[in-house]
N, C-alpha and C positions, 0 to 999 in steps of 0.2 A: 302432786294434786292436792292441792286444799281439802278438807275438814269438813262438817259442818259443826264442829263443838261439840262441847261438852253439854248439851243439855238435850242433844237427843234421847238418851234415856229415859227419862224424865218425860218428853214428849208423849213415847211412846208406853210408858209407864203410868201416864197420867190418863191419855183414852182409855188404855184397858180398867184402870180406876173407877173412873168416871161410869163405866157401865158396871162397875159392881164388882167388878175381879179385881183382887191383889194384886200388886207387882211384887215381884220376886227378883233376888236380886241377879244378873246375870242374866235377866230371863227364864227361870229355869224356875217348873211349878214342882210341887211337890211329885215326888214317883219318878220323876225324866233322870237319866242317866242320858250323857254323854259317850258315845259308842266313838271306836278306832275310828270306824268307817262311815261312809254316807251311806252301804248297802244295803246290809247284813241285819238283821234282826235287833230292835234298839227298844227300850222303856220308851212309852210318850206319856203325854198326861194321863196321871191315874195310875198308874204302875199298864198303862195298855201294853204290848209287844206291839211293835212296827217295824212292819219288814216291806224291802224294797224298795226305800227313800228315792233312790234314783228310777227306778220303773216310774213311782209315781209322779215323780218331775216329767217324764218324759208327755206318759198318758194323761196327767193331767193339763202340762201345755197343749195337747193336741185336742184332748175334749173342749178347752174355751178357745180353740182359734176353731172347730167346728160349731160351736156355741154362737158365734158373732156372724151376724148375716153376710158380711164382705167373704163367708167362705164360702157360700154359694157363686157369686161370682166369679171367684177365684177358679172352682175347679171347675166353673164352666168351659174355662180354656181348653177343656180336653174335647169338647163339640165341636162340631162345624163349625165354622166360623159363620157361615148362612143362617145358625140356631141365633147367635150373639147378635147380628145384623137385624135380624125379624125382631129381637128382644127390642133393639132401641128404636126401629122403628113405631113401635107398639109403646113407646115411653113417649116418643114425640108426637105421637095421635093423641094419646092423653093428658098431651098439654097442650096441643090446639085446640081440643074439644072440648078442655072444659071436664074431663071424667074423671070420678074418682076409683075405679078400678085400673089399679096402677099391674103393670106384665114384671113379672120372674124369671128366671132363668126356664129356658125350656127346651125338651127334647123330641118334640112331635112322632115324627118316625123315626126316630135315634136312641139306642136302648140308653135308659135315665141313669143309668149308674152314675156316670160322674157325677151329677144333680144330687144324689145323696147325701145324707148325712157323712160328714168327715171330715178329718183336716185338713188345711188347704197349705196355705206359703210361709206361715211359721213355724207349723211343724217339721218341714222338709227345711227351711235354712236352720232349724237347729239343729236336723240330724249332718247338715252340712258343719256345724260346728264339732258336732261329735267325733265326727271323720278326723278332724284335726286332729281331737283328742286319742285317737285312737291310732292315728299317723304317728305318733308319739314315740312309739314303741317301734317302730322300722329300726330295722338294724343297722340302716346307714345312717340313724341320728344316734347311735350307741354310746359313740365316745361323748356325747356332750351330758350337762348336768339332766335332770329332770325338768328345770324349767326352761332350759335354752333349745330340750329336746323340743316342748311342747312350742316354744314359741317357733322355732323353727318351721316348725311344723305348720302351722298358720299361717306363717310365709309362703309356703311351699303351695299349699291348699287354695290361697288367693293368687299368687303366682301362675297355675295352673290354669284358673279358671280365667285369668288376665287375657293369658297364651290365645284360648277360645274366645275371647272378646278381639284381640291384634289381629288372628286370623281371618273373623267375621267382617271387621272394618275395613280388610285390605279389599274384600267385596265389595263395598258399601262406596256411594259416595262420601258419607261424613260417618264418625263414629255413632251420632243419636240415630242415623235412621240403621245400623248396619241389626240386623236381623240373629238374635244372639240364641245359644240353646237352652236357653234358661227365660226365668219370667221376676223380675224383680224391683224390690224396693228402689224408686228415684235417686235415693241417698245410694243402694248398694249398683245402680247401675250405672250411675256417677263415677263413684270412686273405681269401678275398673274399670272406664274407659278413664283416666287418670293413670293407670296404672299401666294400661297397655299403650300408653301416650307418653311412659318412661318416669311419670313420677312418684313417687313413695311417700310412704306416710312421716308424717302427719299432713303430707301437702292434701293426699287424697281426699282425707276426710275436711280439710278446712277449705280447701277449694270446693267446693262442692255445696249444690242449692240446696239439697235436703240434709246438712250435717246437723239438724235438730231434732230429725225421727228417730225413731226408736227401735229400729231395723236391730243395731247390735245388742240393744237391751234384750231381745230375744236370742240371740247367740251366747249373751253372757252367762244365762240363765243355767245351759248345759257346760258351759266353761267352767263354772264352779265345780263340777266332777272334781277338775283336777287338783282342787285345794279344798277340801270338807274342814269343816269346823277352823278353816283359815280366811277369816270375810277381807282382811287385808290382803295378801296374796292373790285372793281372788281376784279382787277389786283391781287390782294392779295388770291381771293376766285378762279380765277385761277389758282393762282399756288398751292393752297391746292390738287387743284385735280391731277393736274399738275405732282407732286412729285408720285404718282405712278404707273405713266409707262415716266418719261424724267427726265433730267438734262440739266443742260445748257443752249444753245439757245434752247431747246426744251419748257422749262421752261420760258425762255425771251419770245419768242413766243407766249406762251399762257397770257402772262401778257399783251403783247401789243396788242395782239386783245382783249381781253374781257376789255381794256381799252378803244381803240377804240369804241367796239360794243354800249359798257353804257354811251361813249359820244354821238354817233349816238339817242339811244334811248332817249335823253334826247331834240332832237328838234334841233342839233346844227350844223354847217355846213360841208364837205369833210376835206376842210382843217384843221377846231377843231379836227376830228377823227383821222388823221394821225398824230397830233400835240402830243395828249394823246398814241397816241403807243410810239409814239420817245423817247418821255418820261419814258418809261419801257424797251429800248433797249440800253443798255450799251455801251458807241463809241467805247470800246476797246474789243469788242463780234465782233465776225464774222454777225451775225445777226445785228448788230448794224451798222458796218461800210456798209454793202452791203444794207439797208434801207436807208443810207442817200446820196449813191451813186445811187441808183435808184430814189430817188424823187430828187435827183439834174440833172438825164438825164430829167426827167421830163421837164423843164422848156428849152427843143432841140426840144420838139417835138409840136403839135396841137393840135394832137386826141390820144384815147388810142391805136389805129390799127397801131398808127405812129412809138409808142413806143415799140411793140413789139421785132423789130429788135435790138435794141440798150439792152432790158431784155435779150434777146436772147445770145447777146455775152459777156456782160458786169457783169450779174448776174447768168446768169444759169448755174452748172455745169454739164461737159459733160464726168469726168472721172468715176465718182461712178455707183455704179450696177442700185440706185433708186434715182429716182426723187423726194425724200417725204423729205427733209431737212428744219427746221422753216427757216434756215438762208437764204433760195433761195425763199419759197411760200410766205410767208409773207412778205419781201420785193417787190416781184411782185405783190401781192395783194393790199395793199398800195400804189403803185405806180399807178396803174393801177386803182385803183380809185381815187387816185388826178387827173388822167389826162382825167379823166371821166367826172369829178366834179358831181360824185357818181351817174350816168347816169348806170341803172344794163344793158341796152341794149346796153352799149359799151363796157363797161369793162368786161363780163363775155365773150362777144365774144373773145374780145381781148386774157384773160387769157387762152382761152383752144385753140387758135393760140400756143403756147407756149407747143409743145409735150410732154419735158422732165419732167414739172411739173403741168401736166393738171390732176393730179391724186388728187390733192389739191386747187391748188392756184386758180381755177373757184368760186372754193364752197368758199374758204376765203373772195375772190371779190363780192360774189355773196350773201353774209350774210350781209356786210357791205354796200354797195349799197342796199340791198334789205330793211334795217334796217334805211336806211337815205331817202327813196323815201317811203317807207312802201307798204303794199301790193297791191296797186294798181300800183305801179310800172313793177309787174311780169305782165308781156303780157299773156292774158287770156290764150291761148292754152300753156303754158308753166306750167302756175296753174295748168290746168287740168292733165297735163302731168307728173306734179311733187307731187302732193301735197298726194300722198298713198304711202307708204312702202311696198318696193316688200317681205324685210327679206333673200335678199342675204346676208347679214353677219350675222344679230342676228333675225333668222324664227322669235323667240312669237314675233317680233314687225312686224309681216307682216300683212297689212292690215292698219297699224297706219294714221289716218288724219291727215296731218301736221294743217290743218286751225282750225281744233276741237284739235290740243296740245297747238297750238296757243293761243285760248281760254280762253285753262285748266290756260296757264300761265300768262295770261294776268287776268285772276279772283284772280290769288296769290297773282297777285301787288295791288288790287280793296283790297283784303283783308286787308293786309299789311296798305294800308294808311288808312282805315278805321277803323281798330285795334289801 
């Protein structure tokens, strides 16, 4: 997989400049130590203590995918389907009539819990990512290495859930209408009906209409667990997963976050994190050149609320049906945490300011500031608010504790170096 050069550093070197901060070499400000693990108690800026790198990836993905208003939608899905039906009809009254009080999700006589604040379908496909990670350790993948366990693993995980797409289809007249137990990205319900049509990756992800979104950029995010303070590795165990449901920048995407994420985890500072994405975004990728045009408005603005406007016209696009493209969310994500200086209470706001791609780019922002501040960074009422799976996309994970998967995969890594 292609580069993107040697002057990503420098890129990102240069924004944090341009507002006033130092670059450092490596990334690394004065007081940061470089710790074993991504979990455990680390220096950040300042000589601060940071504990819980991976909680705070977790809590803080799930605080900006409840941050962006597509999460109200999302876990509408657990209503009546007569709640969703009355919504739209209520959206097409107000486009024949002309009104400007536009209808929301709602629960009339249906208790509104779902309608709450929470996270919606990113947080539950990354705790779907985690499962892999945590499948890892089965002791019928024993005899293999560490990374053929994990990749294994992955296979197995999308294999399984194939199984449930094959079985759903044999009901079904065609596979798009067959009625599946889950709720998912284009791109991710693409690639396994690909899969349970017998084909394997990389056909999955390159046959397939949405291999540009940024579905595994959000899986990649908790992939990184499994290589802290290794952005190559990572990047690499990305895009294994990667290839069955994207191509492309969908693919660059998931390389540069979970490059990022396992810089993050490793103690090191906003600017190193961006530096290591840049690094897996090709200058002549659409996702490449619009990453380096957003951390270069970077260095126009003060604050991430400042930046907003200039993401807004200069990165976001406004012709296509969705907003879920790697080459627009991960560029704003990145940026938007340089200009944070990985601050999750500015940047995650800032991201879901940002309508067109508030369906992703909160939760992208909100991993990697959560992962470089760790979880005491997440403002208490936000934990509370986030940290249980409602199972609007995938039910059996309703119920799931983010802070007890946290845990599970913070004992992997304990294992890991203790092995």
């Amino acid at each position: 997989m292609g580069r993107g050069g040697g002057g990503a550093g420098a890129v990102a070197g240069g924004a944090a400049a341009g507002r006033g901060a130092a670059a450092h070499p490596g990334g690394q400000r004065g007081g940061d130590t470089v710790p074993a693990r991504g979990g455990r108690a680390q220096r950040g800026h300042g000589g601060r203590v940071v504990t819980g790198r991976i909680e705070g990836l977790l809590l803080g993905l799930a605080a900006g995918d409840a941050a962006g208003w597509p999460a109200a939608r999302h876990r509408a899905a657990r209503m009546p389907e007569w709640t969703r039906r009355l919504t739209r009809e209520l959206d097409t009254f107000a486009e024949q009539n002309a009104t400007t009080t536009l209808p929301v999700p709602i629960a009339l006589n249906q208790p509104p819990e779902p309608l709450r604040l929470g996270p919606s379908d990113d947080a539950e496909w990354a705790a779907f990512a985690a499962e892999a990670v945590l499948r890892a350790g089965d002791d019928v993948l024993g005899d293999l290495s560490r990374d053929r366990r994990i990749r294994a693993a992955i296979d197995l995980t999308w294999t399984a859930v194939a199984s449930e797409v094959a079985a759903a289809a044999e009901r079904a007249p065609e596979i798009e209408s067959a009625v599946l137990p889950l709720r998912a990205r284009i791109s991710v319900r693409a690639g396994l009906g690909n899969l349970a049509a017998g084909l394997r990756p990389p056909a999955t992800g390159h046959d397939n209409p949405h291999y540009f979104d940024d579905a595994a950029c959000v899986r990649a995010c908790v992939l990184a667990v499994a290589h802290p303070g290794d952005p190559a590795r990572a990047a690499g165990l990305a895009e294994f997963d990667a290839r069955y449901t994207q191509d492309g920048d969908g693919v660059h995407g998931a390389r540069a976050m979970a490059a990022a994420l396992a810089t993050a985890l490793s103690g090191a500072s906003a600017d190193a994190c961006v530096a290591a994405a840049l690094d897996e975004l090709p200058e002549g990728t659409e996702i490449g050149r619009n990453a380096r045009h957003a951390l270069a408005l970077v260095t126009a603005t003060d604050t991430a609320f400042a930046l907003v406007p200039l993401l807004e016209h200069q990165i976001v696009d406004h012709v296509y049906s969705y907003g879920i493209a790697a080459a627009e969310t991960v560029p704003v994500a990145l940026a938007l945490t340089l200009a944070a200086a990985g601050r999750i209470a500015e940047a995650v706001p800032a991201a879901a300011c940002l309508s067109r791609v508030a369906d992703s780019a909160p939760a992208l922002a909100g991993a990697l500031c959560g992962a470089l501040g760790g979880g005491e960074s997440v403002p208490e009422a936000w934990r509370q608010s986030c940290r249980t799976l409602s199972g609007c996309a995938l039910p059996r994970l309703t119920g799931t504790d983010l802070v007890e998967l946290a845990g599970l995969l913070e004992a992997t890594q304990r294992t890991r170096a203790e092995g």
